[in-house]
C-alpha positions in Angstrom: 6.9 -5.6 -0.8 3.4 -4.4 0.5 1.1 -2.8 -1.7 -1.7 0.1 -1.2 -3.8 1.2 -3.9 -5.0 4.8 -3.2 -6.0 7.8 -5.9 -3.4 10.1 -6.7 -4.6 12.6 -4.6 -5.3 10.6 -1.1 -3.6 12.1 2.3 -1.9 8.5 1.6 -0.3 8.8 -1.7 0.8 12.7 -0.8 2.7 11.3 2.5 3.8 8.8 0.6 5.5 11.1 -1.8 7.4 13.0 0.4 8.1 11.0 3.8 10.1 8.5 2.8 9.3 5.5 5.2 6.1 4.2 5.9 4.2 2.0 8.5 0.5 -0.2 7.5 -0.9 -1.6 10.4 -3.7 -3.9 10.4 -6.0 -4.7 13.7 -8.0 -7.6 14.5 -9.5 -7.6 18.0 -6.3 -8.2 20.2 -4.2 -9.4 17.1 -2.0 -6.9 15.2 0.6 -6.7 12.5 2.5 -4.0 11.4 5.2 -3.6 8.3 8.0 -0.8 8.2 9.9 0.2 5.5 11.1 2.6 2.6 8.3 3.8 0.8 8.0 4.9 -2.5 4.6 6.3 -4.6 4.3 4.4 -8.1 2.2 5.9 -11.1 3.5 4.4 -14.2 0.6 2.0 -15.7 2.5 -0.8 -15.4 3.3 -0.4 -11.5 -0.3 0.5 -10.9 -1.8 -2.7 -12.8 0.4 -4.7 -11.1 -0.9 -3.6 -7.7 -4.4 -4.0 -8.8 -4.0 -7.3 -10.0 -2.4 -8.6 -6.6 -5.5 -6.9 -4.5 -8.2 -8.4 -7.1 -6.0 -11.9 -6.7 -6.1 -11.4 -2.3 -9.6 -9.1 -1.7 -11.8 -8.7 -5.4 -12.1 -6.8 -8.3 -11.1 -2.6 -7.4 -13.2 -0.5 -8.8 -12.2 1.1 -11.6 -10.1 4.3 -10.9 -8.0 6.1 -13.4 -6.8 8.2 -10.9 -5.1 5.6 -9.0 -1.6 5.1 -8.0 0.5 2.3 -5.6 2.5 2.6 -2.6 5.0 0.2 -2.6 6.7 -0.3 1.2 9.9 -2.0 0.9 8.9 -4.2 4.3 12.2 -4.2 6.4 10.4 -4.7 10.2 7.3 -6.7 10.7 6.1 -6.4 14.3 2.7 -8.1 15.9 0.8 -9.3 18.7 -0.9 -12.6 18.3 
């Protein structure tokens, strides 16, 4: 399961929302990996503390948003260069 923490209102949470799949990609120089999947937006508190937890554990500390929701990608392809 890969997690993104945008607001509510982001391009990323609508498309989220209503597609129904979902790609993240993430670049580094000639190096690239990519996970595919069902996608579904999660709001309830629990869902979204959960997600911010995991980021704060990988990244740091999100800044607070009370607006914020998770996408949740159900990762069923993983492609990538190395």
């Amino acid at each position: 399961l890969a997690r993104i923490i945008p607001g509510r209102a982001s391009r990323t949470a609508r498309n989220a929302a209503r597609v129904g799949r979902a790609v993240v990609t993430q670049v580094d120089g000639p190096r690239w990996l990519s996970l595919e999947g069902p996608v579904r937006l999660a709001t309830d508190p629990a869902a979204v503390a959960e997600g911010e937890r995991r980021y704060a554990q990988r990244y740091r500390e999100p800044r607070a948003n009370p607006d914020r929701a998770v996408v949740e990608i159900a990762v069923e392809r993983v492609l990538g260069q190395a």
